[in-house]
N, C-alpha and C positions, 0 to 999 in steps of 0.2 A: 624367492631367495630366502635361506636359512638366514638367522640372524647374525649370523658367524661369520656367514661371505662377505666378501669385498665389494664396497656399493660405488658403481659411478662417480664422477667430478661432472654437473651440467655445465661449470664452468671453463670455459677455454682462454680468452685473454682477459676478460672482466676482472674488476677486481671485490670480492665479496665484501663485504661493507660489516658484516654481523666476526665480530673478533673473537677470539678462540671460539670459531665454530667448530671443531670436534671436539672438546673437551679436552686436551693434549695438555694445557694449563691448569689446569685443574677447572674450580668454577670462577675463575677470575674474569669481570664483569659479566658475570650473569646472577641474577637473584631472584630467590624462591617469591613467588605472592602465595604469604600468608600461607606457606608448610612446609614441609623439609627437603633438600637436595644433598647429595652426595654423589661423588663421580666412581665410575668404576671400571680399573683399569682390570690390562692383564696377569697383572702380579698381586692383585687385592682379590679378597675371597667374597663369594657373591652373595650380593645380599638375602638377608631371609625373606623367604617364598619367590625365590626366582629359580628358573629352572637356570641347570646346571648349563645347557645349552648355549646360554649364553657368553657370551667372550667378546674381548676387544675393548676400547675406549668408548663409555658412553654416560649419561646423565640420567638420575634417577629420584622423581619426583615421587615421593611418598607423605601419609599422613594429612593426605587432599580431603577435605570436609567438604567440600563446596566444589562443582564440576569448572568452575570460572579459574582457579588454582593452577597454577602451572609455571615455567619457566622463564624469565622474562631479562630481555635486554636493552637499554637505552641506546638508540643509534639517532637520534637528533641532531647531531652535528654530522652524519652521514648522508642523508638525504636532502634534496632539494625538490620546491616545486616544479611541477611541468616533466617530469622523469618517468620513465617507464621501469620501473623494477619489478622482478621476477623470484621468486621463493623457493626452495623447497629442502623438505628437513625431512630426514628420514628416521621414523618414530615406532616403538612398540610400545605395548602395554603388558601390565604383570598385576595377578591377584583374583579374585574368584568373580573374572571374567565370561559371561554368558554369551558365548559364540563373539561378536566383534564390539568395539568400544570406539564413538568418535574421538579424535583430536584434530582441533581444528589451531591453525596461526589466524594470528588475528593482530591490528594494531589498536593502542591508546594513545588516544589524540588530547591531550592536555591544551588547553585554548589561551586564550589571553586573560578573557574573564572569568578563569576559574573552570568555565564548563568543560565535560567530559566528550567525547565522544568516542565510538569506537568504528574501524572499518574492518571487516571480514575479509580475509585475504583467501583461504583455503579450506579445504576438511576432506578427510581420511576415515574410513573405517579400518581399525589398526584392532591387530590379534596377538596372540601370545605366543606364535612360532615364527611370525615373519617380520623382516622390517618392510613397513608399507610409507609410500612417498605423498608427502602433503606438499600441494602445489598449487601457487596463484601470479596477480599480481597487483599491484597498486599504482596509485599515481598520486600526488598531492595536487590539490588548486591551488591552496592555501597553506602558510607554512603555519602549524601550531607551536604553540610556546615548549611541549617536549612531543615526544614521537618515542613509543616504547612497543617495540614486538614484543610478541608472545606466543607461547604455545599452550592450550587447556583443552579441558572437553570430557574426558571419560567422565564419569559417575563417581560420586565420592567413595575413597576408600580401595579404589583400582588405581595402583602405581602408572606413572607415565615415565616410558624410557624416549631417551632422544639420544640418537648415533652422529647427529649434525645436523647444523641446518647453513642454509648459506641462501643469501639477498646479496643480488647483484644486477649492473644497471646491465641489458646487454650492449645498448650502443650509446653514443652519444646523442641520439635523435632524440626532442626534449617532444614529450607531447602537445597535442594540438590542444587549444581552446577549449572547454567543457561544451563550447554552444557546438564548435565541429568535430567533437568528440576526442574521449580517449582510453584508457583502460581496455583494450581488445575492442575498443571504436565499437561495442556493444550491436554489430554485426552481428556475432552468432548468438545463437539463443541462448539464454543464461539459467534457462529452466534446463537443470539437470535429470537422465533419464527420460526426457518426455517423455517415452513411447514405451515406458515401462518393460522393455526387456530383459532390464533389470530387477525383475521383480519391484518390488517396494520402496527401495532404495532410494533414501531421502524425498520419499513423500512418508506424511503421517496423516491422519485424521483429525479435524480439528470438531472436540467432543463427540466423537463415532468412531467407529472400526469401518477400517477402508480391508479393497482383497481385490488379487488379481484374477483375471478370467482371459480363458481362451473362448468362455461361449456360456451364455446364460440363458434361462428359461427356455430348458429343452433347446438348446440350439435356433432360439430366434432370435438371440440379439447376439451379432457377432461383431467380431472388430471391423471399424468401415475402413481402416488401413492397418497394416503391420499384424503381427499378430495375438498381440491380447490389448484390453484397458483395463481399468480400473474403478470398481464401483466402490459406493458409501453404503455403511446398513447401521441401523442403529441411530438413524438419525432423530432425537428429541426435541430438537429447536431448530426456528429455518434458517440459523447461522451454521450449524453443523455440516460441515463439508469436508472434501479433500485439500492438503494443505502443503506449499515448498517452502521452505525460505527462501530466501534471496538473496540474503545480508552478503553485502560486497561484490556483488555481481548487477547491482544497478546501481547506475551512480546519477549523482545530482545533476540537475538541469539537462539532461538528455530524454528527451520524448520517447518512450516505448511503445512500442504495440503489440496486442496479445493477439491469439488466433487460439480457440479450443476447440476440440470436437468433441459435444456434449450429447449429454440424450439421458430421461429419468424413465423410473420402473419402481410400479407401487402398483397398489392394488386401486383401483375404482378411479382411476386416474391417468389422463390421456395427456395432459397439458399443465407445464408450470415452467414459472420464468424462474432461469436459473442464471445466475451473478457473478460475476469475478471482481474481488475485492481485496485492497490491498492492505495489510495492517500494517503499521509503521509507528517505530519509538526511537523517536530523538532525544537529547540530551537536554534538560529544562524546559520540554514540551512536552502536554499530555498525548497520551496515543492518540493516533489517527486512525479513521479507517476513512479510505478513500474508493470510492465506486467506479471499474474499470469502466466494466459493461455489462449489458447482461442481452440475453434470448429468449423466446418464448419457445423451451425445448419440450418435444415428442416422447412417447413412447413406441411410438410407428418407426423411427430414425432418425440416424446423426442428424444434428446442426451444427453449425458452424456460431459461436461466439463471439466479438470482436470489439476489442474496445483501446485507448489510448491513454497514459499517463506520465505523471515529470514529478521527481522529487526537488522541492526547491533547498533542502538544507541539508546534514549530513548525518543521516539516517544513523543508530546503533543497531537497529533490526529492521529489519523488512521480511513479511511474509505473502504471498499470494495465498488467495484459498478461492474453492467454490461455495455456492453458499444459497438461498433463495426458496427453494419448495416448504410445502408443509412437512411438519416430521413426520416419519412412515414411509416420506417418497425417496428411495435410492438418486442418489445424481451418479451417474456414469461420465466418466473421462477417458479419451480415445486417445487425445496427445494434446501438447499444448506449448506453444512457441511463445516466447518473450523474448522479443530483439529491438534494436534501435529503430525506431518508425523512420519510413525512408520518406527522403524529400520531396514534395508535390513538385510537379513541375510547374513554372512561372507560369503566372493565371495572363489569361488574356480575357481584354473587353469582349463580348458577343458583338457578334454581328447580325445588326436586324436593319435589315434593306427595307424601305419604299415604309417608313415608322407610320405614316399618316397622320402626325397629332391631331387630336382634337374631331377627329371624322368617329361620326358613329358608328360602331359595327351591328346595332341590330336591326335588321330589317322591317319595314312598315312602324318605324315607331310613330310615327304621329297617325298611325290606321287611316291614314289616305285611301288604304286598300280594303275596309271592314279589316276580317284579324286574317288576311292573310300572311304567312309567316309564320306566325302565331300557330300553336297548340294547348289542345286542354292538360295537364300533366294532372292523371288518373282521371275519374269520372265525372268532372263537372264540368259546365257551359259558361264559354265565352261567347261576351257579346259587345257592341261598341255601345257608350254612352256619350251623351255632350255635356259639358259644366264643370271641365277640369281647368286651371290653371294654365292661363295662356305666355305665362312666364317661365322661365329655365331658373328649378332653383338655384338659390344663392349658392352657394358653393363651385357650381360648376361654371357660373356664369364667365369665371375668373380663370379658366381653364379652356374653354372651347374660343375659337377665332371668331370670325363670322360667322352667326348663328339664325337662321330663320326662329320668327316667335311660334312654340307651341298651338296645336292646332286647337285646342280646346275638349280635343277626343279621350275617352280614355276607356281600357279593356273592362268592364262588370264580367267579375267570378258570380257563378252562383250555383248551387245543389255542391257546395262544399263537404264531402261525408267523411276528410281528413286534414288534419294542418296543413300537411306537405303539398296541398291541393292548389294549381294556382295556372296563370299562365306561361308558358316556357318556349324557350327557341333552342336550335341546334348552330353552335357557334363555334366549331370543331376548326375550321378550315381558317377562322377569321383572326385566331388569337393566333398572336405573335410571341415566342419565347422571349422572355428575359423583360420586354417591355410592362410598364407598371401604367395599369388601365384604371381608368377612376368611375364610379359609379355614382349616378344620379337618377333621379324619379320620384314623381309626385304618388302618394296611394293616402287612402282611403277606406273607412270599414264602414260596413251597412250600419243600421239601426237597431235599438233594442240591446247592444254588448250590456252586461251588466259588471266587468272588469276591464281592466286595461287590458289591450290585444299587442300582443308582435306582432310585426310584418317584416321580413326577412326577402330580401335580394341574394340570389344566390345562386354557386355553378356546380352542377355533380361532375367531376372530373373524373374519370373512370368510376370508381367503387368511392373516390373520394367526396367529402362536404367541403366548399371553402367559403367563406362567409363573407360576402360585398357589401354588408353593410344591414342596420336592425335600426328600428324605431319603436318605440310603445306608441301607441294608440289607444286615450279612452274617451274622444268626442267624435264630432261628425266634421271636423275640418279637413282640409288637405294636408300631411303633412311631408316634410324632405326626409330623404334617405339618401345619405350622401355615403361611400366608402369606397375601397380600394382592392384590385387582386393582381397578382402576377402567377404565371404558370411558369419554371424556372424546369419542368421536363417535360417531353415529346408525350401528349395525352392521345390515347385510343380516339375518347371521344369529349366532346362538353357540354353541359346541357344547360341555356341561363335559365333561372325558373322565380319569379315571386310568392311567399308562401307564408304561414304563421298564426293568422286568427283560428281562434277554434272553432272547430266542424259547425257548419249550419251557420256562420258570417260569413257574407259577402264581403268581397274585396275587390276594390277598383286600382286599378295602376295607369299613371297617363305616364307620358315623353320619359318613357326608361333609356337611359343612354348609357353607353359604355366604349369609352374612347380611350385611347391613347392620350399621354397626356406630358408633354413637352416640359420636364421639370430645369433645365439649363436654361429658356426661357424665361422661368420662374427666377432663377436664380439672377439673372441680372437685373431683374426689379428689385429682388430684395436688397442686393448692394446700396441701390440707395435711399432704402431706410434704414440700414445699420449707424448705429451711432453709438455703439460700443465697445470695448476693445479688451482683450483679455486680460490686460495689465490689470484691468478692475475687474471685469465681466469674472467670477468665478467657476470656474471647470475644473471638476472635479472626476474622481472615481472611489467605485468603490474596490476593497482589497481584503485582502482574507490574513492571517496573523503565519502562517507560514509562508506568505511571498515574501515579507521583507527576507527572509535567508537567501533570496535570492538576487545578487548583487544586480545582475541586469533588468530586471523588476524594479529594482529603486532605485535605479539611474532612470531609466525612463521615466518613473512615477513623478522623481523631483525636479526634474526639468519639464514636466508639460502639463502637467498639473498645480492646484492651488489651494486644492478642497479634496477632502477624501471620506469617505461613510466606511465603516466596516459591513461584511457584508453579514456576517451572523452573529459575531463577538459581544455587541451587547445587546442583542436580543434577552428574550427572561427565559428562554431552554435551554439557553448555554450558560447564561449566569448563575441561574439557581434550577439546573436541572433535576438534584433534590430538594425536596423543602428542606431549607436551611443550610444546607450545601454551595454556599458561594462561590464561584470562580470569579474573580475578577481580574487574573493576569496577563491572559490573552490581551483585554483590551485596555488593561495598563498598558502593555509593551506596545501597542502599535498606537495609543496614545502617545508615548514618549517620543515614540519613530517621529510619528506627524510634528509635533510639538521643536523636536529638535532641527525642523525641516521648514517650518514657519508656515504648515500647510494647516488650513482652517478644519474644523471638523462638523460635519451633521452628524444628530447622534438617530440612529434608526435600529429597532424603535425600542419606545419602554411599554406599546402591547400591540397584540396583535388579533384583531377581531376575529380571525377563521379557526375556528374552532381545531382545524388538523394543524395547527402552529400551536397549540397550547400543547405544554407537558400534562403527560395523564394526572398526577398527585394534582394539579391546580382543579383540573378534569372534575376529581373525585371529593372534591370540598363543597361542606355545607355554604349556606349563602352566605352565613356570619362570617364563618371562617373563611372562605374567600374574598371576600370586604376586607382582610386583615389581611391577608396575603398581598390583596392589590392594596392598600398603603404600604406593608412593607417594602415591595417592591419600589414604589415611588419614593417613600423615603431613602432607602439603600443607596440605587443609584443616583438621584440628583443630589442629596447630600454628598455625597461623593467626586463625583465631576464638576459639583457647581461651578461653572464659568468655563467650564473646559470644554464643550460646545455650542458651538455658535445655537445652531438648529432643535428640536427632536419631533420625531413623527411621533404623536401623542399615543396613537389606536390607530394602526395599520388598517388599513382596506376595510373602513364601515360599511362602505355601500356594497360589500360582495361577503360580509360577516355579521354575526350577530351576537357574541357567544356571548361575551358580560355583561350588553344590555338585557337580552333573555334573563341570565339567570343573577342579573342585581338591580337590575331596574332600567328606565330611561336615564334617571338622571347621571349614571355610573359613569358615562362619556363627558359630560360636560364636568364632570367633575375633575375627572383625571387631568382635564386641562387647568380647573382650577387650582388644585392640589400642586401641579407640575410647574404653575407660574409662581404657585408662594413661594414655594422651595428653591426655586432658579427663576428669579424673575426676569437674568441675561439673556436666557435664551428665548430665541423666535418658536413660536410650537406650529407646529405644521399637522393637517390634515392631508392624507398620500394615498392614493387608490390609483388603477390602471382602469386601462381602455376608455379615457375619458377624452381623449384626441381626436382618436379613429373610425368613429360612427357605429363600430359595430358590436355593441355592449349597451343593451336599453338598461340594465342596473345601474351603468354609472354614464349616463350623458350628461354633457353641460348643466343641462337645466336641473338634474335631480344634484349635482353636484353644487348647484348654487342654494339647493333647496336644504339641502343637509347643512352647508353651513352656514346660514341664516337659522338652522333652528339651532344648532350649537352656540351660535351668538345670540339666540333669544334666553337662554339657559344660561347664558354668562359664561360660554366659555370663552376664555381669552385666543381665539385663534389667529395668529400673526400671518399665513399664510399657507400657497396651499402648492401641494405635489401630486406632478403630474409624473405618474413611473415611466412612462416612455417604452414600457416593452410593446413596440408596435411592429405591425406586416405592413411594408410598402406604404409608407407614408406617401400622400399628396397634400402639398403644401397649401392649399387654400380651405381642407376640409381642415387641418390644425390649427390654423389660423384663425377659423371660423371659432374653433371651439377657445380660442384664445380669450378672442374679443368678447365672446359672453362671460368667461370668467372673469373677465377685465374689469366689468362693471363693477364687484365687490370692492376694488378698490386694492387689494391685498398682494402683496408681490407673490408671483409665480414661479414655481422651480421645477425645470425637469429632473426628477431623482435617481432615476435608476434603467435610462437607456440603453437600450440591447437593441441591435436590428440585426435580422437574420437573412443572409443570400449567401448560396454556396458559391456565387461569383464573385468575386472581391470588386470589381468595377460598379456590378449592379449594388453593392452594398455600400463602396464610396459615397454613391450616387442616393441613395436612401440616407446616409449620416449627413450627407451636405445638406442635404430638405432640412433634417430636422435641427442645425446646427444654424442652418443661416434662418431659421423662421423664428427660432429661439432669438438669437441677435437684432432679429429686424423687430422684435415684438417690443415695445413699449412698458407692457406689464409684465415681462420674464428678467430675471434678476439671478438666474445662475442654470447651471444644465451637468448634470451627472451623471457618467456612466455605470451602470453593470457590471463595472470591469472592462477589460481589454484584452487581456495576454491566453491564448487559447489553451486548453484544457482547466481554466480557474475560472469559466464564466457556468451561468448556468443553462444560456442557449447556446447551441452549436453553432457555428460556422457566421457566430458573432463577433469577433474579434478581432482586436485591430494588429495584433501585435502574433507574430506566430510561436510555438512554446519557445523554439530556442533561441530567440530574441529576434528575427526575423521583423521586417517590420512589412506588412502586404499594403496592399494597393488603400483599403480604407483609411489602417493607419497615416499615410504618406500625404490621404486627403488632408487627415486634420490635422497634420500638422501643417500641410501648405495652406491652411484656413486661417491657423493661426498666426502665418507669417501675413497675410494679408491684412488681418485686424492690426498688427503694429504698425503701429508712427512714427517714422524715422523723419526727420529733416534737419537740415543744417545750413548754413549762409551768418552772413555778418550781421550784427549791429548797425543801426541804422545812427544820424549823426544825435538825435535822442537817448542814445541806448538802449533801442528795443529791437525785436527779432521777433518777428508776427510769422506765426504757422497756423494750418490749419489742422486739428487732428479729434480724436475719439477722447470720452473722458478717460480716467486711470493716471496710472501710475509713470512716471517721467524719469528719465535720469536724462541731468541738463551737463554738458561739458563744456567746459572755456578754455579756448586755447589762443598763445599769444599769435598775431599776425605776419608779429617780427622773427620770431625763434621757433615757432610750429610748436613750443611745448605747452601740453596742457597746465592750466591754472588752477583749478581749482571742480570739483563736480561735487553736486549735490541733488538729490530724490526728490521730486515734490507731484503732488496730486491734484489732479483737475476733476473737480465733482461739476456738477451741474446747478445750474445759476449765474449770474450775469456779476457778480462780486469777480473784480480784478486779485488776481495770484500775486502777493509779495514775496521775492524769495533775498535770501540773506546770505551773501555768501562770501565770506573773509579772504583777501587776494594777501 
C-alpha cells in the first residue's frame, strides 16, 4: 500500500480504547517522550524532508536523539487485568533511512513501588514508501499504578510517522490464569522466522556476524529441513552466537520449551557442546543469564537441542542466543521453536509384581558351590577362602527378614594386573525396575598395601558405571560396604562386579548381598520413634532471589516452610565477584522477604573449599593478599547481617576441597570459625559436605567426617554443628541411619541442608523423600532438614522436584505435605472438674482455644511451646 491509500478498520464492534487514534484532533492526549511532534493534515504543507507523497491525517515524530523516543499515550483507566487486547498502528518512517527502520509498540508499566517495567507488544520493519502494520497483543496479571503505550524504535534522527493506531479488547472472554496460560496461550512458537525464509530477519549476532546459506563447504553441509540455516563466523568468545529477542512474546510464569536443530564447523574440530541461553533484564534486578540447555553438537550432522524454562517476574527484555564452542568454531542453526511446554501426562505408580523384599539376588553368595556363579572380570583368579565374618553386617542386618548366618567363606582375587579387576555376576534378568536394592558385603585387602585402598561394589549397566557403594581400606580387618542402586530404565544388560585396590592387591569379598528392600516396612517403625513435630521441627528450603516475583512460589514457600537458605545470593562470587565490587542486594531483598515472613534463615556459605567455586581475582592473589581478602570477606558480611542468621556453613565441602588450606595454611579453617564466632557469636556455625549418608564416597564417610571435626575442635574451632547436604541416589533408611548414629556420638545437632532426590517417577521419588524425611524425624540427633529447592526448572537436579513450574503440585510434593499433616497435633475435649485437659502430643508450637460450653463461642486463644523436659507448662490467659 502507498502511503496515500485507505488502510483497513481491524475493528468491527470492539470499542478501541487508545482516543483520537487518527490524529483528527489534533495531538490531544498524546505526548511526545523527550522530542518533537506535530500533526499533519491535508491542508498543512509537509514537513521538511518528507516526500511529497505523502498525504492524509497523520503524526510526525521528529528530533529523536535516542531510538527509545516516540509517541506515547496513557490508557490506565482503560485496561483491566485478565483481558486479551490486540494492537495495531499503522506507521512509516522519513529521513536518511538505509533500506528499512524498526518501530516497535511497546507498554510502560509504572508499579506501586516506583519500579519500571516494560512489555513488548509488537515490531515492524517500516520504510519510506509504504505504511507498514505493527501488530501484537498483551494481557495484564497484575494491574500497575499507570499503563502507557508507546510507539519507538527507529535510530536517532529518522522521523517516525504514525496514520493510527488502535487497542481494542476483541471479546469479552477475560483471560485464563498465568499457570493455564494466556497472551496467544503461548502455543505457537514465539521464535520469529525460525526457519529463516526470511532471510535474517530479526535474528542478529550476538558479538559475530551471522549469514544465511542454502549449502556450505562445497555442498556438505545442507539444511536437514526446509531450505536454508544459519551460520556464525567471527566468533571471538564461546559466548558469541546467533541471537532473537523475545521481549513480549514470553510471559511470566509459563514453562517453555525449545527444540533447535544445531550442528558446528571449524577447522580441526569434530565435537563441541553448544548452549541455548536466555538473557534477561528486569526492572531493579541485575541481568540474568539463565541456561536452557545445551548438546554435544557434530560436524558429521544435525542435532537436536532441547531444554525448558519459566520467567518468574516481569521481564523488560528477554533474548535467546546460541552460545558454547571455542572461538573459530562456526555454530549452525537449522530452526528453532520456543512454545509453551505441554503438560506431562499424570504420573502413575510402577508396577513391580512378585517385589521379593529382602531375598538376595546373587547367586552362590555364601560359595556353598566353590565360585560357581561367579566370574573372574578380566585376567585374574578366583578362589574360595575360610575366615570371613560369619555375621551380616550391620546395616543390613535391619533390612533382610529371616536370615541364615554367613557361611564363613569368602572369594580371594589374586594376579590383580588392573583396579577394575575383581569378582562379577551377570544379574540382567534378576533386577526389577523402579525397586530400590540395597547393598551389603564384607571385603578385605591382602598385605603389604602401603596406602589406603578403595573397594568399590558395583553394576556396569550397558556402557553405564553406577556405584553401590565405596569403603577405604588401610589394615588387614574386614570391613562393611553398605549402599544402594535402582535401575529406573529397561538395561541390555548388568554386570555386579567388586573392584578398587591397586594392581597386584588381593582382594577378598565374603556374603555380597543385593536385595530388595521393603522401605514402607521401614516406615512404620520409624513412626514410632518420631517425637517431633513441624510446628518446631524446622523445614526449610532453599530459594533463588528471582522466585519471590513469583507469587505461587511464595504462597507455597510461606505456608509449608519455616526456614529457607539462599541458594547462591550470598555466596562470596556473587557478593564480591569483583575485588571490591559488593553486591549485597539480592540477598538483602530476599532477607527482608524471609524476615517479613517470620521464616528463620541459614546463611550458606561465607567460603567455599573447591577450588572451581572460587572467583578467578581470589584465584590469582598472593598468600598475604589473600589472608586480607578472606578477613575482608568475614568482616563484610557478618558485620553486616549480625543476628540476621540463625546458622552459616563456615567452608563448604572440606572433605572434597582444599583450596585455602593449600595456599594459607592448616590453620586458615579453624580460624575462619574463629574469626566468624567473634564477629557473630549468634550464630550456630556449621561444617557441610555431601555423600556422608550414603556409603558411596570414601572422602567423606562417617568416620573421616568425625575425624575432621575433632581436629577443627582441637584447633579451637567453635563448631556448633554439622551438615549433612542430602544430594543422595535412593536412599535406604538403615544405611542413613547408620551414619547418623556415628555422628551422634559428637554430641552436635545435625541438619540435613540441601536435599534433592532424583526419580523420573514421582511415586518412586515420594517414596525416596519419605526415607529421608521420616529418618531425619525419628533421629534423636537431627534438628532441622532442608531442601534444594522444590519448584522445577529452579533446582539444580532434574526430575527433583516437588512442585511442577506452573505451580502444579506432583505426587512427591502431596507426600510431604500429607507428612506434614501427620506430625500435627490436633486434640480437643473438656476440662476435667481440676481444670485440666491432658493430651498426648509432639514438642513445638501450640495454639490453645477456649470455648464457652454454654454459648459455643470461643473465649479467648493463646500460643504456647512445649520443649522437652519434665517442667509443667503455665499459661496465662485473660477471660
Amino acid at each position: 500500500q502507498n502511503l496515500n491509500e485507505e488502510l483497513e478498520d481491524p475493528i468491527a464492534t470492539a470499542t478501541n480504547i487508545i482516543h483520537n487514534h487518527d490524529f483528527s484532533g489534533g495531538l490531544h492526549l498524546w505526548h511526545p517522550n523527550c522530542c518533537r511532534t506535530f500533526v499533519v493534515t491535508p491542508e498543512s504543507v509537509n514537513h521538511e524532508g518528507s516526500s511529497t507523497k505523502f498525504s492524509g491525517t497523520f503524526a510526525v515524530v521528529t528530533n529523536r536523539k535516542e531510538h527509545w523516543q516516540g509517541l506515547e499515550q496513557d490508557i490506565t483507566g482503560r485496561v483491566s487485568t485478565g483481558s486479551n487486547y490486540k494492537v495495531c498502528a499503522w506507521v512509516g518512517v522519513s529521513g536518511a533511512v538505509q533500506g528499512v527502520a524498526d518501530v516497535l509498540a511497546t507498554l510502560r508499566l509504572e508499579h506501586q513501588d516506583s519500579s519500571v517495567s516494560y512489555m513488548f507488544i509488537g515490531r515492524t520493519s517500516a520504510s519510506t514508501d509504504r505504511w507498514e502494520k505493527v501488530e501484537g497483543t498483551f494481557c495484564l496479571s497484575r494491574m500497575p499504578r499507570r499503563v502507557i503505550f508507546y510507539l519507538e524504535g527507529p535510530s536517532s534522527g529518522i522521523d517516525l510517522l504514525i496514520r493510527s493506531v488502535q487497542v481494542w479488547c476483541p471479546s469479552s472472554n477475560q483471560c485464563q490464569s498465568q499457570s493455564s496460560r494466556s497472551l496467544s496461550d503461548g502455543d505457537e512458537n514465539i521464535v520469529q522466522n525460525p526457519t529463516f525464509d526470511d532471510g535474517l530477519n530479526n535474528w542478529s549476532g550476538r558479538g559475530c556476524q551471522i549469514a544465511v546459506h542454502d549449502s556450505m563447504a562445497d555442498g556438505k553441509v545442507r539444511p536437514k529441513s526446509g531450505k536454508f540455516f544459519a551460520s556464525t563466523t567471527d566468533r571471538t568468545q564461546n559466548w558469541n552466537g546467533i541471537q532473537q529477542e523475545i521481549t513480549g512474546r514470553v510471559q511470566r510464569k509459563l514453562a517453555y520449551e525449545i527444540v533447535a536443530t544445531v550442528r558446528i564447523l571449524g577447522d580441526n574440530i569434530t565435537s563441541a557442546n553448544v548452549r541455548a541461553t536466555l538473557w534477561v533484564q528486569a526492572a531493579n534486578l541485575p541481568e540474568q543469564y539463565i541456561g536452557i540447555g545445551s548438546v554435544q553438537a557434530s560436524d558429521k550432522d544435525w542435532v537436536q537441542l532441547k531444554g525448558k524454562f519459566l520467567l518468574n517476574g516481569v521481564p523488560s527484555r528477554v533474548i535467546i542466543f546460541l552460545e558454547g564452542p571455542d572461538p573459530g568454531t562456526d555454530i549452525l542453526l537449522n530452526d528453532m521453536i520456543v512454545k509453551h511446554a505441554a503438560k506431562a501426562p499424570p504420573a502413575t505408580p510402577p508396577i513391580i509384581e512378585n517385589a521379593a523384599y529382602g531375598v538376595n539376588i546373587i547367586v552362590n553368595s555364601n560359595l556353598s558351590d566353590s565360585t560357581n556363579g561367579w566370574f573372574p572380570l578380566g585376567n585374574c583368579t578366583l578362589s574360595v577362602g575360610n575366615g570371613s565374618p560369619h555375621i551380616l553386617p550391620p546395616m543390613a542386618r535391619d533390612s533382610l527378614e529371616a536370615h541364615e548366618p554367613l557361611s564363613g567363606r569368602y572369594i580371594l582375587v589374586t594376579n590383580r594386573t588392573q583396579t577394575w579387576m575383581g569378582p562379577a555376576q551377570m544379574i540382567t534378568d534378576k533386577l526389577k525396575l523402579y525397586l530400590t536394592y540395597q547393598v551389603s558385603a564384607w571385603v578385605r585387602i591382602g598385605f603389604g598395601v602401603t596406602r589406603p585402598q578403595n573397594v568399590n561394589v558395583a553394576l556396569g549397566v550397558d556402557d553405564q558405571w553406577v556405584n553401590g557403594g565405596q569403603v577405604e581400606i588401610s589394615d588387614d580387618r574386614w570391613h562393611e560396604i553398605g549402599g544402594s542402586l535402582r535401575i529406573e530404565k529397561q538395561p541390555a544388560k548388568v554386570m555386579v562386579y567388586v573392584q578398587g585396590p591397586d594392581a597386584g592387591v588381593d582382594l577378598m569379598v565374603a556374603g555380597l548381598q543385593l536385595f530388595p528392600v521393603d522401605r514402607h516396612l521401614r516406615f512404620k517403625h520409624l513412626k514410632t520413634l518420631t517425637h517431633k513435630t513441624q510446628n518446631s521441627f524446622p523445614i526449610g528450603s532453599c530459594m533463588e532471589r528471582s522466585s519471590i516475583e513469583n507469587e505461587d512460589f511464595v504462597d507455597f514457600f510461606s505456608k509449608n516452610f519455616n526456614w529457607a537458605v539462599f541458594g547462591n545470593e550470598l555466596k562470596w562470587y556473587w557478593t564480591e565477584p569483583q575485588s571490591g565490587n559488593l553486591n549485597y542486594k539480592d540477598a538483602d531483598d530476599m532477607l527482608n522477604f524471609c524476615v517479613s515472613r517470620n521464616i528463620q534463615l541459614r546463611g550458606h556459605c561465607i567460603f567455599w573449599e573447591v577450588e572451581d567455586a572460587i572467583q578467578s581475582w581470589v584465584r590469582s592473589l598472593s598468600k598475604d593478599d589473600m589472608m586480607s581478602a578472606v578477613q575482608n570477606r568475614l568482616t563484610s558480611l557478618l558485620n553486616r547481617y549480625k543476628g540476621k542468621f540463625r546458622h552459616y556453613d563456615v567452608n563448604n565441602e572440606m572433605l572434597h576441597g582444599s583450596f585455602f588450606q593449600d595456599h594459607l595454611g592448616k590453620d586458615i579453617r579453624a580460624n575462619m570459625f574463629k574469626i566468624a564466632n567473634q564477629l557473630d557469636p549468634s550464630a550456630t556455625l556449621f561444617v557441610n559436605d555431601y555423600h556422608v549418608e550414603d556409603g558411596c564416597d570414601t572422602r567423606s564417610s562417617p568416620e573421616k567426617y568425625i575425624q575432621h571435626i575433632l581436629d577443627l575442635q582441637e584447633q579451637g574451632a567453635s563448631v556448633g554443628g554439622i551438615g549433612l547436604q542430602g544430594h543422595i541416589e535412593n536412599p535406604i533408611g538403615p544405611i542413613v541411619c547408620s551414619a547418623l548414629d556415628k555422628l551422634g556420638i559428637l554430641g552436635l545437632p545435625i541438619w540435613f541442608t540441601e536435599v534433592d532426590i532424583s526419580s523420573d517417577n514421582e511415586y518412586v521419588r515420594a517414596d525416596d523423600l519419605e526415607v529421608m524425611l521420616r529418618e531425619a524425624f525419628a533421629h534423636p540427633a537431627v534438628e532441622g532438614f532442608m531442601f534444594w529447592g522444590f519448584w522445577e526448572l529452579f533446582m539444580s537436579r532434574n526430575n527433583a522436584h516437588l512442585v511442577k513450574s506452573e505451580g502444579d503440585i506432583n505426587e512427591a510434593g502431596k507426600r510431604y505435605l500429607t507428612l506434614k499433616q501427620e506430625w500435627l497435633t490436633r486434640a480437643h475435649g473438656h476440662v476435667n472438674e481440676q481444670g485440666e485437659f491432658e493430651f498426648r502430643g509432639f514438642h513445638g508450637l501450640y495454639e490453645i482455644e477456649l470455648v464457652s460450653s454454654v454459648s459455643r463461642k470461643k473465649l479467648a486463644s493463646q500460643t504456647f511451646v512445649v520443649d522437652q523436659g519434665l517442667d509443667p507448662v503455665v499459661i496465662s490467659i485473660n477471660l
